[in-house]
C-alpha positions as CSV (number, residue, x, y, z in Angstrom):
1,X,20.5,-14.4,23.0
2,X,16.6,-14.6,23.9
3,X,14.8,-17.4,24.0
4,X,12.0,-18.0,21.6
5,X,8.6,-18.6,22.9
6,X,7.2,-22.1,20.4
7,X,5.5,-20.7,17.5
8,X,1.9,-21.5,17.2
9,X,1.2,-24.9,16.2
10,X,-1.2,-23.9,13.7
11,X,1.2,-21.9,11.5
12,X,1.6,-23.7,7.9
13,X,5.1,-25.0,7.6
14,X,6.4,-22.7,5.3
15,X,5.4,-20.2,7.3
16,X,7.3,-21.5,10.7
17,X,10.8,-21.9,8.0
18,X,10.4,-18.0,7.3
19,X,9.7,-17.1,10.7
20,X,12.6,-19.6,12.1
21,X,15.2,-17.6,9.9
22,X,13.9,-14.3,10.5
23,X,14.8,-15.8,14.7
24,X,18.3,-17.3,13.4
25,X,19.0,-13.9,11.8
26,X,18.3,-11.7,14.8
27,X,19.9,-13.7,17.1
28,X,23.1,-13.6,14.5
29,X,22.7,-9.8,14.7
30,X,23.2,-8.9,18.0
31,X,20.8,-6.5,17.9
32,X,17.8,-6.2,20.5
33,X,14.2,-5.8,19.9
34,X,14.7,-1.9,20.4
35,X,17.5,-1.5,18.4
36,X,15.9,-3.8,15.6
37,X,12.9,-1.6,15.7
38,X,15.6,1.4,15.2
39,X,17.5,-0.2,12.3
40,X,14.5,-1.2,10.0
41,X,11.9,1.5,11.0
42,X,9.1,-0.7,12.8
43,X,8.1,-1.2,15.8
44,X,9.1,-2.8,18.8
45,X,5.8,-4.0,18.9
46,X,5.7,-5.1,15.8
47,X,8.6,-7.3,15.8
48,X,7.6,-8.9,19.0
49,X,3.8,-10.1,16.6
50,X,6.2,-11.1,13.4
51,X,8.6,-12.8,15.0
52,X,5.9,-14.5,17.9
53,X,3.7,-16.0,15.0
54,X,0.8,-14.1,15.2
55,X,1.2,-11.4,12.4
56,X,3.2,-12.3,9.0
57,X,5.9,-9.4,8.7
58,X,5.7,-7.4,5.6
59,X,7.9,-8.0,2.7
60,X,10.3,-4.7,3.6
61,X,10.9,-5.8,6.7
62,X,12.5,-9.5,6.0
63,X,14.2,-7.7,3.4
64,X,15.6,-5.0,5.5
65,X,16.2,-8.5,8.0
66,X,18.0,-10.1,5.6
67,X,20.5,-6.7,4.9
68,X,21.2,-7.1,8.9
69,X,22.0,-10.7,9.3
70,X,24.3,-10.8,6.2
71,X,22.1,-13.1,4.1
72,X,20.7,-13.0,0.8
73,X,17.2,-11.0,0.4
74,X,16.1,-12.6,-2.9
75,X,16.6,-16.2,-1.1
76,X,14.5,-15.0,1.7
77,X,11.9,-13.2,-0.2
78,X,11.2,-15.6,-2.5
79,X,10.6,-17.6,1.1
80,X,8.3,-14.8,2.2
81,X,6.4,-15.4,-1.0
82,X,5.1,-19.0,-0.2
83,X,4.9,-17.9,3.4
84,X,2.4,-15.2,2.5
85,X,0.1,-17.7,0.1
86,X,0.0,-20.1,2.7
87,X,-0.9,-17.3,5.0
88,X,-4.0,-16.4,2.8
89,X,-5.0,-19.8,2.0
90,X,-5.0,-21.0,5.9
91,X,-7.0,-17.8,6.7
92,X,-9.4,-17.1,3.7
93,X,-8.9,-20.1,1.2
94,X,-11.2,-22.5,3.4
95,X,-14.5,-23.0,1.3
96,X,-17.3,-21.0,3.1
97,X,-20.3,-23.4,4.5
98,X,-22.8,-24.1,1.9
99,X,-26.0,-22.3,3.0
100,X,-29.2,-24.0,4.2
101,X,-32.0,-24.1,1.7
102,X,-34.7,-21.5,1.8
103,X,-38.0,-22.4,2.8
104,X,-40.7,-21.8,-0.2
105,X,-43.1,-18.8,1.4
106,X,-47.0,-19.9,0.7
107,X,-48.2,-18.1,-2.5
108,X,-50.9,-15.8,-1.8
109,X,-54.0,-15.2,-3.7
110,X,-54.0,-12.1,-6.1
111,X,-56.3,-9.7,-5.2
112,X,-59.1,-8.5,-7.9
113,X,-58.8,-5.3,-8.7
114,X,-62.5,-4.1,-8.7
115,X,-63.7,-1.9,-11.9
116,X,-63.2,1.7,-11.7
117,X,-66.4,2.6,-11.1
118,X,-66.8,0.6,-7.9
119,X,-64.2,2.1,-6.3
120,X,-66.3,4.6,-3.9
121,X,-65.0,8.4,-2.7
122,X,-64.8,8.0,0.4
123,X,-62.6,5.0,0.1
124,X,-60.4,7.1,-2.2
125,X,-60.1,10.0,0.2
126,X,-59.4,7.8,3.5
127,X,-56.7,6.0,1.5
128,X,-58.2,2.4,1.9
129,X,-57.6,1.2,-1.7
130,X,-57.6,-2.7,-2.5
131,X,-53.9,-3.8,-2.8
132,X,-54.4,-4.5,-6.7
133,X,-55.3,-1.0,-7.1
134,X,-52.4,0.5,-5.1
135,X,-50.1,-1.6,-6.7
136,X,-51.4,-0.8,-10.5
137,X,-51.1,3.3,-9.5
138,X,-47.6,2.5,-7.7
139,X,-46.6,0.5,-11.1
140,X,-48.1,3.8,-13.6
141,X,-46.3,6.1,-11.5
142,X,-42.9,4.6,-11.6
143,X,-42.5,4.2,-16.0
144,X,-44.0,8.3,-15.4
145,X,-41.3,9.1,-13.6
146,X,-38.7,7.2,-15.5
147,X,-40.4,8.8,-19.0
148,X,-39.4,11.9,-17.1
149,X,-36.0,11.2,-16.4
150,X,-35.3,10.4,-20.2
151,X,-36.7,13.5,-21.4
152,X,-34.6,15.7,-19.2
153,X,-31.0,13.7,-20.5
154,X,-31.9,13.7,-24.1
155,X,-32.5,17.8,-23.0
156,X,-29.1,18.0,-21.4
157,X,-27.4,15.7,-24.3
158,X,-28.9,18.4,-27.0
159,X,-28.2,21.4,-25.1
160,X,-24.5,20.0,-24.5
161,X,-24.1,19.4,-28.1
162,X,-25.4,22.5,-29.2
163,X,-24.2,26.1,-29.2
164,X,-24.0,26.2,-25.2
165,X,-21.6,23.2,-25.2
166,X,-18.7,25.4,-26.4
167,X,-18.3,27.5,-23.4
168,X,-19.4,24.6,-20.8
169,X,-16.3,22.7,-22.3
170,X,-13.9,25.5,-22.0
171,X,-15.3,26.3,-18.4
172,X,-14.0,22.5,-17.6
173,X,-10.7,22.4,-19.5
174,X,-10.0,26.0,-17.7
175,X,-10.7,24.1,-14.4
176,X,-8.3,21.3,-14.8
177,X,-5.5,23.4,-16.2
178,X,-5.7,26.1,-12.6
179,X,-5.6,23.3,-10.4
180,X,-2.7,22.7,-8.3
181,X,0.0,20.0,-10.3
182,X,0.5,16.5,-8.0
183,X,3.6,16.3,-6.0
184,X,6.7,14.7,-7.7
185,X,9.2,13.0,-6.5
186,X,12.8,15.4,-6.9
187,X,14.7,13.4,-9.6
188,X,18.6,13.5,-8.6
189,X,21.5,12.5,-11.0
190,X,25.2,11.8,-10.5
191,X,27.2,14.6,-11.5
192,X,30.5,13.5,-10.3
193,X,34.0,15.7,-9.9
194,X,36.8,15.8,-7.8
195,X,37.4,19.1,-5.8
196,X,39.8,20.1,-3.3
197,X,41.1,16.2,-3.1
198,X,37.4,14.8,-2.2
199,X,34.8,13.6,-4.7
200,X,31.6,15.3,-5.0
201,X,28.6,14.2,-7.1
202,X,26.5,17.6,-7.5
203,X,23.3,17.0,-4.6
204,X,25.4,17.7,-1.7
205,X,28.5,19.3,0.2
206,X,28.1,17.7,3.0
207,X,30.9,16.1,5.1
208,X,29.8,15.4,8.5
209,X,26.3,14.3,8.2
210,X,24.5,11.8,9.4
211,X,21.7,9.8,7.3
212,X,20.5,6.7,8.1
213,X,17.5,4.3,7.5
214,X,14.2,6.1,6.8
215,X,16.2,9.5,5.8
216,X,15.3,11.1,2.3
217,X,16.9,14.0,0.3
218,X,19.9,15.3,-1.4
219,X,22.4,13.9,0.9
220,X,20.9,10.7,0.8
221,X,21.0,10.9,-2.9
222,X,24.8,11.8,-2.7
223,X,25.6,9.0,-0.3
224,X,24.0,6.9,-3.4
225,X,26.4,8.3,-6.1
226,X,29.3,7.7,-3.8
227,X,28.7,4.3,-3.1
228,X,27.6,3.6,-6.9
229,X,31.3,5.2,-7.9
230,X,33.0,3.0,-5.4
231,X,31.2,-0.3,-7.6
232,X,28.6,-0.8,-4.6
233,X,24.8,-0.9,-6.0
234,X,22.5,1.3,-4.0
235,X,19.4,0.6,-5.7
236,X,18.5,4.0,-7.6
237,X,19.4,7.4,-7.4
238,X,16.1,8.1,-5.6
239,X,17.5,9.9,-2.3
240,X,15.4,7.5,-0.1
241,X,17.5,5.6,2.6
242,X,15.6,2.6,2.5
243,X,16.8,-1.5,2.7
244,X,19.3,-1.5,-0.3
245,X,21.1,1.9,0.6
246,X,21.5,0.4,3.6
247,X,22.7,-2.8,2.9
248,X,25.2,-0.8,0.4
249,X,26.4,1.6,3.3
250,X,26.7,-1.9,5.3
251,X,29.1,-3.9,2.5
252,X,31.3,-0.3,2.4
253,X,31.9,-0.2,5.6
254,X,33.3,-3.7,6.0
255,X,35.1,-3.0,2.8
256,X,37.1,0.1,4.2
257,X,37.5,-1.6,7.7
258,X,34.9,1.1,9.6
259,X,32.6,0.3,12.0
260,X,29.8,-1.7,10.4
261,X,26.7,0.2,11.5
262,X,24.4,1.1,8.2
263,X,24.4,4.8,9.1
264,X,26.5,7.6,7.1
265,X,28.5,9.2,9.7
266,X,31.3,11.5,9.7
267,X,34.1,8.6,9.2
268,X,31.8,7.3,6.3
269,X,31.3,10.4,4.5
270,X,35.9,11.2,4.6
271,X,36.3,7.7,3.5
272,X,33.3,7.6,0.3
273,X,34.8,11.4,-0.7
274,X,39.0,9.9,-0.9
């Protein structure tokens, strides 16, 4: 059993009672930081920051905890929960320091603009127009160029609307229907029968396998069905090995008197096909 480093003293107290029973629970497991890292899918490095104080663990991860030491996720979660406001509130809930007031700059005297005709060539050509006069021109040629830009929509919007719009629309709704579909996730079922003395649920025939945490696909999904016909809860039917698939495989195992170790092995698969 290791022994803990002092959490921070900083750390908000609910924060220290999540972190203190993720410790408890480790040490209960057995397990080292390696194989912990192996059993819920992060780090070594990881684990060392969550369980040190200086990074709150994600939610998966004290659920996947709590499936290892035997204890109840939704106590523990709904523990992660406060943690993780605390968390915030100690990091960005402090009220930011009010802002000093901004000096008042000087006003500065408008410049006249001189009449038009006093305005001479040759300051015109060498660019040295009063400010006034730069500003006024600057001014006339912005509302120009924005009387420009509405002329050219209300173009577009009429053009759109008119014969050409047709073909346009059809050139857009021929677009979306030739591009490539998004990905979706392979829905599996349970289809169970019994064959040759061993249960079978339709996604797989597989009878020494191995799947464990982090594996995805038919014979996850079959390891699901079995477990859900022998009255242990997987989760869904999704075909992703994740926390509650293995907490299920975990409860099974203890039930049949196998070697409690959260992975579908050859022994596991003979005894969830009987």
């Amino acid at each position: 059993m290791p022994r803990w480093k002092a959490l921070p003293g900083e750390l908000d107290p609910s924060v220290r009672q999540l972190l203190v029973h993720l410790r408890r629970l480790k040490d209960h497991s057995g397990l080292s930081m390696r194989q912990l890292a192996v059993r819920t899918g992060y780090s070594q490095k990881s684990w060392e920051r969550y369980l040190g104080g200086r990074f709150l663990p994600p939610r998966d991860a004290v659920e996947a905890m709590a499936h290892i030491g035997g204890d109840d996720p939704t106590r523990l979660l709904a523990l992660h929960d406060v943690a993780t406001e605390a968390w915030r509130t100690g990091r960005d809930g402090a009220p930011a320091p009010e802002p000093a007031p901004a000096l008042a700059e000087p006003a500065l005297p408008e410049p006249a603009v001189p009449a038009a005709g006093s305005l001479s060539a040759s300051s015109v050509a060498e660019g040295r127009l009063p400010g006034g006069v730069l500003r006024v021109a600057l001014m006339s040629g912005s509302a120009a160029l924005v009387v420009m830009v509405c002329a050219v929509l209300v173009t577009v919007r009429i053009t759109d609307g008119g014969a050409g719009g047709a073909p346009a629309a059809a050139t857009r709704t021929a677009a979306s229907a030739s591009a490539s579909p998004a990905y979706t996730r392979p829905a599996y079922s349970c289809r169970l029968e019994r064959s040759g003395g061993r249960w079978y649920a339709g996604n797989s025939r597989a009878l020494d396998a191995t799947v464990a945490y982090g594996d995805s696909g038919p014979q996850v999904a079959e390891v699901q069905c079995l477990l859900r016909r022998a009255g242990i809860s997987p989760g869904g039917i999704d075909g992703m090995f994740g926390p509650l698939t293995m907490g299920a495989v975990e409860r099974y195992q203890k039930r049949v008197h196998l070697e409690v170790d959260g992975i579908a092995g050859p022994r596991t698969w003979k005894a969830l096909r009987k």
